[in-house]
N, C-alpha and C positions, 0 to 999 in steps of 0.2 A: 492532483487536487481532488479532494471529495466533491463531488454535485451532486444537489439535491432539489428537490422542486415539486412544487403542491399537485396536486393530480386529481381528474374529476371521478372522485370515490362515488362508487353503489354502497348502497347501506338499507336495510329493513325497514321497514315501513311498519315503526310500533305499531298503527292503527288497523295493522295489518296483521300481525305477528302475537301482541300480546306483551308481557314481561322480557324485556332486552337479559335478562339472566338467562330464558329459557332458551335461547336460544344461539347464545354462545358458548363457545367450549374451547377445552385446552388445545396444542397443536397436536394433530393425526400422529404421533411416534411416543406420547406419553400416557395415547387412550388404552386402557385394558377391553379387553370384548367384553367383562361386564360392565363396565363405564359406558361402552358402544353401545349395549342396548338401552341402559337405563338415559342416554341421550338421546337415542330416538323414542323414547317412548315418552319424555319430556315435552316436546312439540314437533308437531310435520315439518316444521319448519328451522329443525335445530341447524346449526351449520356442517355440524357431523356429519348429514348426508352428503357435503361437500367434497368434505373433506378426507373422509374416512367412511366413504358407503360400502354398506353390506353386501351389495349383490356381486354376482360372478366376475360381471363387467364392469368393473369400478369406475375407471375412467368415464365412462361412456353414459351410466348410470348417472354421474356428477355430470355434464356436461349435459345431457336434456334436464335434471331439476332443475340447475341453473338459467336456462333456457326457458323453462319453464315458470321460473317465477322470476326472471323481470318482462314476460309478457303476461305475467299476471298483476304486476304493478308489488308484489313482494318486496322484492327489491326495485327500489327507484334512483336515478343516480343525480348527486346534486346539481346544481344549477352553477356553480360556480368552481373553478379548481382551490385548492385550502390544501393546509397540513392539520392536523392533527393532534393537541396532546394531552395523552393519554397517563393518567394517572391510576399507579393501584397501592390499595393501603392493605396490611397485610399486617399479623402478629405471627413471632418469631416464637420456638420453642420456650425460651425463659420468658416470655410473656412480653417483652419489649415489641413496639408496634413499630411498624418503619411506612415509608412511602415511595416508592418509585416512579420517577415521571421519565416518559421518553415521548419525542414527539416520531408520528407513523406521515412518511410521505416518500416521494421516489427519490431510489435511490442510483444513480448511475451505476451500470455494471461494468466492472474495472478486470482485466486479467490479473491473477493473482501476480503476474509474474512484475506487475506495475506496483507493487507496495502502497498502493493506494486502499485495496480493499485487502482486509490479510485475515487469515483459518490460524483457528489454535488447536484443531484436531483435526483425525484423519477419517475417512467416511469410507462408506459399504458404497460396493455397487449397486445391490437389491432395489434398497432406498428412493436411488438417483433413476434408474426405470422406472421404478412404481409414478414417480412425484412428475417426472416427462409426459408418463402416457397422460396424466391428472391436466398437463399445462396445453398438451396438443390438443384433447378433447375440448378443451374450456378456454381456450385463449386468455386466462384467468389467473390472475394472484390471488389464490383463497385467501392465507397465511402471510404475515408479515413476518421477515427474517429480525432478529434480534444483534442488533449490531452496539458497539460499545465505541465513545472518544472520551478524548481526556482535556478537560479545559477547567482547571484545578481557580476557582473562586466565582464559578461561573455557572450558576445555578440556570438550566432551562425555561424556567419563567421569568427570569429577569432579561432573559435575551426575547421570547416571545410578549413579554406584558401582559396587560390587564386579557382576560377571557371572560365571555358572555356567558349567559347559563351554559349549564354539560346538557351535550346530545344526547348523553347515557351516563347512570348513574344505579348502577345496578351491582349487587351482592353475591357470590354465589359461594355456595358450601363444596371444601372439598373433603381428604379425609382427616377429619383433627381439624379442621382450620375452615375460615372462611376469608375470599376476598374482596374485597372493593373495587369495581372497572368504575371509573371517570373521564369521560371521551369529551372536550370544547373541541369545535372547530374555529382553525386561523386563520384566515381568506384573507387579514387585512396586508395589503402589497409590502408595507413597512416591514411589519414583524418580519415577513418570510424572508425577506432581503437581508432583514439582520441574523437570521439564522445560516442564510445562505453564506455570508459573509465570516459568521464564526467559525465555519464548519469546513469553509474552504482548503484549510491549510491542515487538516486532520487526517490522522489516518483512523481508518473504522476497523475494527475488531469486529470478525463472526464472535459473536456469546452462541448464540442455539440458531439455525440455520443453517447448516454445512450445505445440506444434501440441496438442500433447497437454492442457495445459491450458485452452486454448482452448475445446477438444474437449468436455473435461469440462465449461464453461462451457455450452455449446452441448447437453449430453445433460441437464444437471440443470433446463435453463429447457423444453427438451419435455417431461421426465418433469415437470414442476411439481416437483422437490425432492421427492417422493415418494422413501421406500426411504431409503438411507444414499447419494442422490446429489447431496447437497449438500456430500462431501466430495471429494476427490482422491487416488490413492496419492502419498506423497512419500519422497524419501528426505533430509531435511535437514543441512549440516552449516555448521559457524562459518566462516566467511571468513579469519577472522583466526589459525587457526591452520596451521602451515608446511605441510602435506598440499597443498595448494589450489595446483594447476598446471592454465595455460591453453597450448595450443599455438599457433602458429600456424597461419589457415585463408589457402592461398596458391590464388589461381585460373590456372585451365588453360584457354588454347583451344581449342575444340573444332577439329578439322583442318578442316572445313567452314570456317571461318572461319580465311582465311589472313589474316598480319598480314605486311605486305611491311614492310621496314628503313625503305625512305627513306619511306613514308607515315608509319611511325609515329614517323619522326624529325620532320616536316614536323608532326606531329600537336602533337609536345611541344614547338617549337619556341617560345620568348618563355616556356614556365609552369615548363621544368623543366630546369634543367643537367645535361648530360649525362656521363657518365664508364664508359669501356671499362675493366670488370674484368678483368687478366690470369687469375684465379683467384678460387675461390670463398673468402670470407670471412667475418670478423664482419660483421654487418648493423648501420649502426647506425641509432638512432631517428630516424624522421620521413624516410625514403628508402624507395625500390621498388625493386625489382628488378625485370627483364625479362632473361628467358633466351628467346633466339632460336637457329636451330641455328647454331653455329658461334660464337654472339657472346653477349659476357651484360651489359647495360646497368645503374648505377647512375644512379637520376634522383632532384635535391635539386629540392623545389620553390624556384620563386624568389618575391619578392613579389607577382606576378601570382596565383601560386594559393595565396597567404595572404592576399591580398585578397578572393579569389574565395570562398573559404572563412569567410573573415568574416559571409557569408550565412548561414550554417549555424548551427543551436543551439550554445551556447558550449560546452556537455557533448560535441557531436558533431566541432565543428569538428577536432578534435585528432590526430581517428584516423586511421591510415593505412589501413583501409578506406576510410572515408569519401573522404579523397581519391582513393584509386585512382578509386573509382567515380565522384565528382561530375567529377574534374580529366584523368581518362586515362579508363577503361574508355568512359564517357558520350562524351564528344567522338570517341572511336576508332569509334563505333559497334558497342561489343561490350556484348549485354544478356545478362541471369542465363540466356537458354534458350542459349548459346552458351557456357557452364562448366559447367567440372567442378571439383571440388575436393581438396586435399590439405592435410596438415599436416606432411608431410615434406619438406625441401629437396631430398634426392637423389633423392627419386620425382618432383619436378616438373622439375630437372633431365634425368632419364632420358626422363621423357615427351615432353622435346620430341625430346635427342637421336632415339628408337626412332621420331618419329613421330606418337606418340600424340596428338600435343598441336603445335598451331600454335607456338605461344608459352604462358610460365609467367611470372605476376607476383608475385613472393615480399613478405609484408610482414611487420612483426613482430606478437608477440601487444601487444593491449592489453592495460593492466596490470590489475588488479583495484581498483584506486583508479579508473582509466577505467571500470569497467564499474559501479561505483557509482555515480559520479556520473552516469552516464548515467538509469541505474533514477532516481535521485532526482528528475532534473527534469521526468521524464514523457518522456522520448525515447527513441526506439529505435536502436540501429546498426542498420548496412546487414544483409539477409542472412547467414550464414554468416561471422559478424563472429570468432566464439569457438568454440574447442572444448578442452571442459574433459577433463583426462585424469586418471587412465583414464575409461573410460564404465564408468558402472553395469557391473552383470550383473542381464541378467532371468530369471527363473527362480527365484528367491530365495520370494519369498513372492507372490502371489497375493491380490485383494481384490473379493470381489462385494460390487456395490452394486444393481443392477438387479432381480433375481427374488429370492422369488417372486410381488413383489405385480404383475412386468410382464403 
């Protein structure tokens, strides 16, 4: 069974801080180094130094800031344990506005091998060092994982009720878009209990958090569960209701890695029909795209790579990541240290025209029904399978788990 339970949050001290926009930011694996600096340059007090500091000693750097400003009263931690729920509103490409509500409080950390907490992708090592050294320094949940359940007529604030004014209610521009962070806190014993109670018999889906759960896996079997580290920060919301947008993650060549026309015609040649787009278009299911400079290729697989594919978990086989990488990127000889990533069309476009980028492989998102079934059978997508929009914002609330007893 899932558990969950309110937790006594640190949080900024507006009167301290300034504008709550200024001082929150996406999570540390979607910041660019120019996003990095123009956050610190935002306020001293952004959370990026937390999470994503600049100096040599990253760890160590996050863990005296932190130190450093709740004994300056920066951050102060509340007076009472609560959950959380947090709302952001958001406009979609066609201009449709959506809302997503998830409530942020702890999450019990479950062995994957228990079905209770389940990954729909596969993680780096890198990652999972960087985010350890981050947790031993800081005894600290910067970031809250993004987890997913499904309780299909059952909207989040009908199960928490009525909420008081928001703790935060702040705007922030990103590129093309702005969004809305809406933070109430829920301390009242009822609601929490009736969450507790919904949530029980659920399984949670990783959405974005792999490394980081992991992580947390990884810190509460050193520490023996000692301290409150046998839980996780989380921020949870229902699958099933209309908020819940995944983007597509489309791969970039790095320039180092040229991709020549006729090799890579010569490559697809017998697995994938080929078709010269005059212009950009609907993309439809179960095809790739290849943008090259001057030329933009649609490839339908043929039987040869639904055959090939037949090999593959029946959960996985379906996905057009999956093929990219088993049926094109693999045979082309291009591996994950030779991408980069996007989830914009016109940016992977751009990138190849400017340069940036050898070649661009555009695919669709999976659906949320795909990325279910995936969780369910114990399999993971490839890498960089999903990206769920918007991302959190960290900076919201804050959770030690580690001192004093470290």
């Amino acid at each position: 069974m899932a558990q969950i339970a309110p937790f006594p949050a640190w949080r900024y001290d507006p009167s301290r801080v300034g504008p709550m926009a200024d001082v929150i930011a996406p999570p540390y694996d979607v910041i660019s180094p120019a996003e990095q600096g123009a956050l610190y340059e935002r306020s001293p007090y952004n959370v990026v130094r937390l999470i994503l500091a600049r100096d040599a000693e990253r760890a160590d750097a996050a863990a005296r800031t932190l130190r450093g400003w709740m004994d300056e009263g920066v951050l102060a931690q509340e007076a009472v344990p609560a959950v959380y729920l947090y709302s952001q509103r958001f406009t979609l490409p066609d201009g449709r506005t959506r809302r997503r509500d998830g409530v942020i409080c702890r999450l019990r950390l479950e062995d994957f091998s228990r079905g209770v907490v389940r990954p729909h992708e596969r993680t780096f090592p890198g990652p999972k060092r960087d985010r350890l050294a981050l947790m031993r320094a800081t005894g600290a949940y910067l970031s809250p994982i993004f987890g997913l359940y499904a309780r299909p007529g059952e909207p989040l604030r009908d199960v928490l009720g009525p909420v008081d004014e928001p703790l935060v209610d702040a705007e922030v521009a990103g590129t093309g878009h702005r969004v809305g962070h809406t933070l109430w806190r829920v301390s009242d014993s009822a609601a929490v209990a009736r969450l507790q109670a919904a949530l029980a018999a659920e399984t949670i889906f990783i959405a974005d958090g792999h490394h980081r759960y992991e992580t947390g896996l990884a810190y509460r079997d050193e520490c023996g569960g000692r301290g409150d580290t046998g839980w996780i920060l989380a921020c949870l919301a229902n699958m099933e209701e209309e908020g819940l947008v995944v983007l597509p993650t489309h791969r970039l060549v790095r320039p180092a890695c040229a991709v020549d026309d006729g090799a890579l015609l010569a490559g697809v040649g017998g697995r994938f029909d080929v078709e010269t787009l005059a212009q950009n278009g609907t993309r439809p299911t179960g095809v790739i795209d290849v943008v090259l400079p001057g030329r933009r290729l649609r490839l339908r697989p043929t039987d040869v790579v639904r055959g090939a594919m037949a090999a593959l978990p029946e959960a996985v086989r379906g996905l057009e990541v999956a093929m990219l990488r088993e049926a094109l990127l693999g045979p082309l000889g291009i591996g994950a240290e030779q991408l980069e990533f996007t989830h914009d069309d016109a940016e992977a476009v751009g990138a190849v025209a400017s340069g940036r980028a050898a070649a661009a492989f555009l695919v669709n998102p999976p659906s949320m029904a795909a990325v279910r079934a995936v969780c369910l059978s114990g399999e993971v997508m490839p890498e960089k399978s999903t990206y769920f929009y918007p991302k959190l914002a960290d900076g919201l609330v804050f959770d030690l788990v580690g001192p004093p007893w470290r």
